[in-house]
SEVEXMAR-301753 format. One record per residue (C-alpha): x, y, z; residue in one letter; residue number from 1. Coordinates in nm, 4 decimals. Layout:
// SEVEXMAR-301753
x, y, z, residu, num
X, Y, Z, a, NUM
...
***
This chain:
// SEVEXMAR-301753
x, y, z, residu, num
-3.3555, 5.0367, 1.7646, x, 1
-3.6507, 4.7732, 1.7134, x, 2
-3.6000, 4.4759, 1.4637, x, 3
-3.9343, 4.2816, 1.3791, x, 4
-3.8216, 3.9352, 1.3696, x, 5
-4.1248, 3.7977, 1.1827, x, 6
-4.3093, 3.9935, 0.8218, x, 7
-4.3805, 3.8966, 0.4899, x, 8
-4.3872, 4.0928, 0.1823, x, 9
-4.4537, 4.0075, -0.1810, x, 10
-4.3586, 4.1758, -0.5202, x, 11
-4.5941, 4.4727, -0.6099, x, 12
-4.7617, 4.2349, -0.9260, x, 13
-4.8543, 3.9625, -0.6773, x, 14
-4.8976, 4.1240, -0.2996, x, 15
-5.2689, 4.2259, -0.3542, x, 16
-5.3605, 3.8727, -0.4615, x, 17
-5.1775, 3.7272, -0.1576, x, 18
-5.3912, 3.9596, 0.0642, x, 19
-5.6566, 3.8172, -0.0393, x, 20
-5.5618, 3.4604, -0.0692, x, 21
-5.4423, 3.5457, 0.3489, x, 22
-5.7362, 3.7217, 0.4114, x, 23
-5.9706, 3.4373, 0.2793, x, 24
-5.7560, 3.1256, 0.4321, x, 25
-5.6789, 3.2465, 0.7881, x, 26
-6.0216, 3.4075, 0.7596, x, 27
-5.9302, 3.7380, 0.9099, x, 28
-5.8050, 4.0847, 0.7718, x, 29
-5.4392, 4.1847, 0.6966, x, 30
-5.3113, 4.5171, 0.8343, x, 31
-5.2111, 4.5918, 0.5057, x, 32
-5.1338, 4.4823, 0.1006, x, 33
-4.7841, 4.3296, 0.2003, x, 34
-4.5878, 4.5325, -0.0515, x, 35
-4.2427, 4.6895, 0.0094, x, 36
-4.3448, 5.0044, 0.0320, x, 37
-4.6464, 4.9454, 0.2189, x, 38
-4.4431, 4.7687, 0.4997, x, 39
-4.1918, 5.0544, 0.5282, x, 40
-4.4901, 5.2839, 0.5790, x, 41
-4.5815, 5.0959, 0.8225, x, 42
-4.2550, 5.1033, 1.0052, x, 43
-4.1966, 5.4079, 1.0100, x, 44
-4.5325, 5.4612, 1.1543, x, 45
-4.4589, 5.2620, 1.4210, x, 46
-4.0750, 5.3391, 1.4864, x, 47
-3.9265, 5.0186, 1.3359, x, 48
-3.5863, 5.0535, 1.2142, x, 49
-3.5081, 4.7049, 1.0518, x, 50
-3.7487, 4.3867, 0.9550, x, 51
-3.6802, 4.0348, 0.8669, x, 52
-3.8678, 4.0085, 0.5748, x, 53
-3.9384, 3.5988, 0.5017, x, 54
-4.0436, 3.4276, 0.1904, x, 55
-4.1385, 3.0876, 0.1559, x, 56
-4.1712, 2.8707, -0.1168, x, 57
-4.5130, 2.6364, -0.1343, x, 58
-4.3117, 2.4177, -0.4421, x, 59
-3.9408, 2.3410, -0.5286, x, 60
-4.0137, 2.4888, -0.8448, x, 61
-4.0462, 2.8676, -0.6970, x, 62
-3.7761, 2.8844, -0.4905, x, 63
-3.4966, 3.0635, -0.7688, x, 64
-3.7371, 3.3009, -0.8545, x, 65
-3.8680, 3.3791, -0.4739, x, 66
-3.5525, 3.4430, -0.3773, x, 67
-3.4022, 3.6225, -0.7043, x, 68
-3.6799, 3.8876, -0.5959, x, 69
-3.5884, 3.8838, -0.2526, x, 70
-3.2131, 3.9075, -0.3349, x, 71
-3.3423, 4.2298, -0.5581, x, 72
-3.5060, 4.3755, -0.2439, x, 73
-3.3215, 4.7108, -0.1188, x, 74
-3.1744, 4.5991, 0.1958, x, 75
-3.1406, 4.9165, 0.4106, x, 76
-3.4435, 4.8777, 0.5949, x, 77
-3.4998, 4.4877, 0.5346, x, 78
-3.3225, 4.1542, 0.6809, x, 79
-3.3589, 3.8586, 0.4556, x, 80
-3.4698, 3.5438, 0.5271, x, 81
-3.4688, 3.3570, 0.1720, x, 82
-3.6923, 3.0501, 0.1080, x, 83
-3.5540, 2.7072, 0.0466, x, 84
-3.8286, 2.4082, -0.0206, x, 85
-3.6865, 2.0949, 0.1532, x, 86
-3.7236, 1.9449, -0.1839, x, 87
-3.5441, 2.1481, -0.3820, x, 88
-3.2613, 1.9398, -0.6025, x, 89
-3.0426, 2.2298, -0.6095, x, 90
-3.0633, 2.3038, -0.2482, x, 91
-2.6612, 2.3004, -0.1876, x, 92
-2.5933, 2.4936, -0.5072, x, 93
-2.8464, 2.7262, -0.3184, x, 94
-2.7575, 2.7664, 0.0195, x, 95
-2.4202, 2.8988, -0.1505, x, 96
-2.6502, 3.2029, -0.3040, x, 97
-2.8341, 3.2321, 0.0661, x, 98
-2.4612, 3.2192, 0.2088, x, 99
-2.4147, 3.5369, 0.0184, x, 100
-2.6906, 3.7176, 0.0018, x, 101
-2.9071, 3.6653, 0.2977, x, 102
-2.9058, 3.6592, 0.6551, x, 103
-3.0986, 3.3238, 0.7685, x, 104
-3.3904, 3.0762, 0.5584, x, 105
-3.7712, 3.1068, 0.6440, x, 106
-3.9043, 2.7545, 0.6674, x, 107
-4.3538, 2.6971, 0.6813, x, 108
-4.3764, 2.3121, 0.6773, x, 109
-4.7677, 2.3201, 0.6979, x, 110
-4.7625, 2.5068, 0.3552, x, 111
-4.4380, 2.3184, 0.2286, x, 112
-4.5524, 1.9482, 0.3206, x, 113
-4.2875, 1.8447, 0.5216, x, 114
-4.2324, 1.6656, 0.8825, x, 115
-3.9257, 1.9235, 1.0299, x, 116
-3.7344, 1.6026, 1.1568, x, 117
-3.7685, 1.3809, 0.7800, x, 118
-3.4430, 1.2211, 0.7702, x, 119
-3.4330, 1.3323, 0.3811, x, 120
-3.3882, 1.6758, 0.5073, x, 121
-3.0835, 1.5995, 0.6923, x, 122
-2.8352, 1.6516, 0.4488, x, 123
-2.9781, 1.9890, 0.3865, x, 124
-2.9944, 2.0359, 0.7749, x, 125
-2.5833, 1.9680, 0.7891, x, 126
-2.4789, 2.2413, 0.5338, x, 127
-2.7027, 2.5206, 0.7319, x, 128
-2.5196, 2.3969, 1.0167, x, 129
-2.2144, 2.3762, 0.8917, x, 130
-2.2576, 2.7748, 0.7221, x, 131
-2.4517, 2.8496, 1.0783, x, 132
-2.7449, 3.0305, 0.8389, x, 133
-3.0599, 3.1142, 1.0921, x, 134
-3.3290, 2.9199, 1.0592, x, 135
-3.6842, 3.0456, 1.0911, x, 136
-3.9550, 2.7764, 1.1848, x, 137
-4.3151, 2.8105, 1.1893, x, 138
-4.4019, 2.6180, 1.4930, x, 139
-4.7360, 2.4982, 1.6402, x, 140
-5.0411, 2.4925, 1.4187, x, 141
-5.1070, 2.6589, 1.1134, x, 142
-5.5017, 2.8918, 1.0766, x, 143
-5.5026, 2.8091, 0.7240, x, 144
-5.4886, 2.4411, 0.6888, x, 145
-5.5458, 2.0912, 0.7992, x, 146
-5.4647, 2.1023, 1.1600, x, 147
-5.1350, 1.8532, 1.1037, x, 148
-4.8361, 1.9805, 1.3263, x, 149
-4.5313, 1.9075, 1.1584, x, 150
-4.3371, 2.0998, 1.3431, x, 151
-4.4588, 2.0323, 1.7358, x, 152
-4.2360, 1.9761, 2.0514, x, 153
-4.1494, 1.5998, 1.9093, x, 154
-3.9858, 1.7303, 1.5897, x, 155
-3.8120, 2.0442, 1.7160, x, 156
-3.6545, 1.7684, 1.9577, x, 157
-3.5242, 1.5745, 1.7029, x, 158
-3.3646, 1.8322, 1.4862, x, 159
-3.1983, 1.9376, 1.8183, x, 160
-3.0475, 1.5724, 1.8923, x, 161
-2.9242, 1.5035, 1.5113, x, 162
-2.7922, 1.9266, 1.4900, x, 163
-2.7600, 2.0478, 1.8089, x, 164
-2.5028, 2.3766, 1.6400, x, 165
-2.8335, 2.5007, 1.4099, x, 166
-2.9861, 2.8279, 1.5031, x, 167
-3.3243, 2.7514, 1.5475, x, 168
-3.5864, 3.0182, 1.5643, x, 169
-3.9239, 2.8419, 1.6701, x, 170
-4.2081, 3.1360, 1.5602, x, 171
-4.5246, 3.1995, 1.7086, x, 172
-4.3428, 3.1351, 2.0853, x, 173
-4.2465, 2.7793, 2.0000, x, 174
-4.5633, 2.6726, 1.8458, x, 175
-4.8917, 2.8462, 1.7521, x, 176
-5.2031, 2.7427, 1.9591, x, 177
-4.9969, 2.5117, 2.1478, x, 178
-4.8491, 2.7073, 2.4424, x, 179
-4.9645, 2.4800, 2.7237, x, 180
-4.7799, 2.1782, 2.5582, x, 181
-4.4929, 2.3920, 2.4637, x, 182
-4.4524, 2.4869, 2.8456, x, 183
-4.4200, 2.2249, 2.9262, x, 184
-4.1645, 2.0535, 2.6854, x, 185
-3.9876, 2.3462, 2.4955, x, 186
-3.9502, 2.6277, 2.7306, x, 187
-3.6636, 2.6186, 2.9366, x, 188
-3.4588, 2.4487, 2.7049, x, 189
-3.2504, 2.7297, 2.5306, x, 190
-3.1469, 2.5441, 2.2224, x, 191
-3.4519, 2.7244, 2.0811, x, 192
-3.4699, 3.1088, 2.0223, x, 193
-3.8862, 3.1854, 1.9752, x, 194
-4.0158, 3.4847, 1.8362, x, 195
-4.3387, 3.6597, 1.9794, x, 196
-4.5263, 3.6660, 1.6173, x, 197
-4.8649, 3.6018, 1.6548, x, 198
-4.8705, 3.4614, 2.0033, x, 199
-4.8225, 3.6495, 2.2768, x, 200
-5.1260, 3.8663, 2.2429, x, 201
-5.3379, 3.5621, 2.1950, x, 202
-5.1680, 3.3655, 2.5350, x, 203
-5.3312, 3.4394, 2.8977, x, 204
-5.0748, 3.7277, 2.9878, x, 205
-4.9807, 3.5041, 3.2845, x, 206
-4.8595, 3.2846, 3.0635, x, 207
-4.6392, 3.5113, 2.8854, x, 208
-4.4528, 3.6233, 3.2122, x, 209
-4.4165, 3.2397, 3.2656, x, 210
-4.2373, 3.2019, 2.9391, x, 211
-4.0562, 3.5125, 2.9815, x, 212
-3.9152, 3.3947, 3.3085, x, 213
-3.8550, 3.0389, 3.2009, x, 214
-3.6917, 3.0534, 2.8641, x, 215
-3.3177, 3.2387, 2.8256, x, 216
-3.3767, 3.6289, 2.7963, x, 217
-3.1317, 3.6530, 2.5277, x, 218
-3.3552, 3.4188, 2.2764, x, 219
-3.6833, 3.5862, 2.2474, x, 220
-3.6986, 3.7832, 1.9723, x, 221
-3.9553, 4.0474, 1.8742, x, 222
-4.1947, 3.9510, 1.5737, x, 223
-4.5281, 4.0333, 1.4604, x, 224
-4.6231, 3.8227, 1.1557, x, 225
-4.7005, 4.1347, 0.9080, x, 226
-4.9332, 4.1542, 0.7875, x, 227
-5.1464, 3.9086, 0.9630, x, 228
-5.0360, 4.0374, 1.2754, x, 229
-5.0675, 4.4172, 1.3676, x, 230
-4.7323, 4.5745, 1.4367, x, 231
-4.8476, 4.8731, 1.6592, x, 232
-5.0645, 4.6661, 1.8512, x, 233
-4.7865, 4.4209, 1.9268, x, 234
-4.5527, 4.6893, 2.0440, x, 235
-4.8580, 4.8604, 2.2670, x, 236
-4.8505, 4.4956, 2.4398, x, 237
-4.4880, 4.4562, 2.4972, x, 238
-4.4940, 4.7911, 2.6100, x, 239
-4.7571, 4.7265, 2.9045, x, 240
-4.5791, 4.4246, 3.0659, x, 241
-4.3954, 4.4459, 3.3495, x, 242
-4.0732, 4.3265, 3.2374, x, 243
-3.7446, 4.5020, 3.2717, x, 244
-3.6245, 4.7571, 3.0489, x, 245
-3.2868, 4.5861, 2.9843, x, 246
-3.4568, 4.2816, 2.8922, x, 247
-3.7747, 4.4469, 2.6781, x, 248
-3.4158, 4.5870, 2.4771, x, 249
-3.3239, 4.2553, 2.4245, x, 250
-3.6467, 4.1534, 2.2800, x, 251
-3.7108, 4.4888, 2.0755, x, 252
-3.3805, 4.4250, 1.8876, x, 253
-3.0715, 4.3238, 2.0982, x, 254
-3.1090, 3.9800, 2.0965, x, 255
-3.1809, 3.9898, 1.6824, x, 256
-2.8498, 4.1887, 1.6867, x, 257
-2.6794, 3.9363, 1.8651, x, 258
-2.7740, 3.6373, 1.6259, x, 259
-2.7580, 3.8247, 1.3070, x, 260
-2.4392, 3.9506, 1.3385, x, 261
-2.3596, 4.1816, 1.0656, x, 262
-2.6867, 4.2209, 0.8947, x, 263
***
């Protein structure tokens, strides 16, 4: 079993433009046009039995109709992680929906505007405790934009203190392009499960047995960003360390299993 923690797809009408729009803002090619049957192809190419597929909303406006798609989404080979814009009026009336037909919600604060710790998102932050719906963070920088972390070692903090019972999935190994600052302040504590999306083929490999050592083994979670990030070259990598096999398991899909539950 392997579970990819960490892709995105779009519907087939709109996934060639968002190639593009990825391709021209993080300035580097996608793997492939992020459609659904694109990424199953390129599952099954590399052995993948399950992926979290998560959508995010840039506006309050698209979040029905982002996740009345994803709802739509066939969900044998996919786990959903449903968008919800911090902004959203309706946000209780649709955590209910997520409740029901999803398994955690994809939050991207760089492209969403938001500070992760903004009191106004509190109340929000209570009811996904309270249901205990996975939430996926993108942590650290962002390629595409201004440089602004909203979501840094500070803020994850913070959302700890005030919700310490939230299951909070910091991507990119706690925080993209900031892995010497996340050493030192994030890994270690295990409130935080990270996923290895776009990070730990960019780290010092050093680094990433430091990490591996440091954090809990049973919260880091395969991911590789499809498709910005390359799925069989992220495997190949894992692959090579020199890690245990019981705990290269637990990355590849036990530990997903674990906080999933029935998925």
């Amino acid at each position: 079993m392997i579970i990819d923690f960490h892709t995105h797809v779009w519907p087939d009408k709109a996934a060639e433009k968002a190639k593009e729009y990825l391709e021209k803002s993080f300035r580097r090619p996608m793997t492939a046009v992020p459609t659904v049957d694109n990424a199953i192809a390129v599952m099954d190419k590399n052995e993948i039995d399950k992926s979290v597929i998560a959508s995010v909303a840039s506006r309050p406006n698209q979040v029905d109709h982002i996740n009345n798609w994803l709802f739509s989404v066939p969900s044998d080979r996919f786990i959903k992680f449903a968008s919800l814009h911090p902004f959203y009026d309706k946000w209780s009336y649709e955590l209910d929906r997520i409740k029901d037909n999803a398994s955690g919600i994809k939050f991207q604060p760089e492209f969403q505007m938001f500070f992760i710790d903004d009191e106004r998102v509190f109340p929000m932050y209570e009811k996904i405790q309270k249901l205990q719906i996975p939430l996926l963070f993108h942590c650290g920088y962002e390629l595409s934009l201004t440089g602004l972390v909203q979501a840094g070692p500070k803020q994850m903090k913070n959302v700890k203190k005030h919700f310490p019972e939230i299951k909070f999935v910091a991507a990119h190994m706690g925080g993209f392009k900031m892995w010497d600052t996340i050493e030192k302040e994030i890994v270690g504590d295990n409130y935080f499960y990270m996923d290895t999306s776009s990070s730990v083929t960019f780290m010092p490999k050093e680094q990433v047995y430091r990490f591996f050592n440091k954090h809990d083994k049973n919260k880091i979670l395969f991911g590789t960003d499809f498709p910005v990030g390359n799925q069989e070259k992220e495997l190949k990598f894992l692959r090579s360390l020199d890690i245990e096999k019981d705990f290269l398991e637990k990355i590849l899909h036990g530990n997903a299993e674990k906080l999933l539950g029935n998925f």
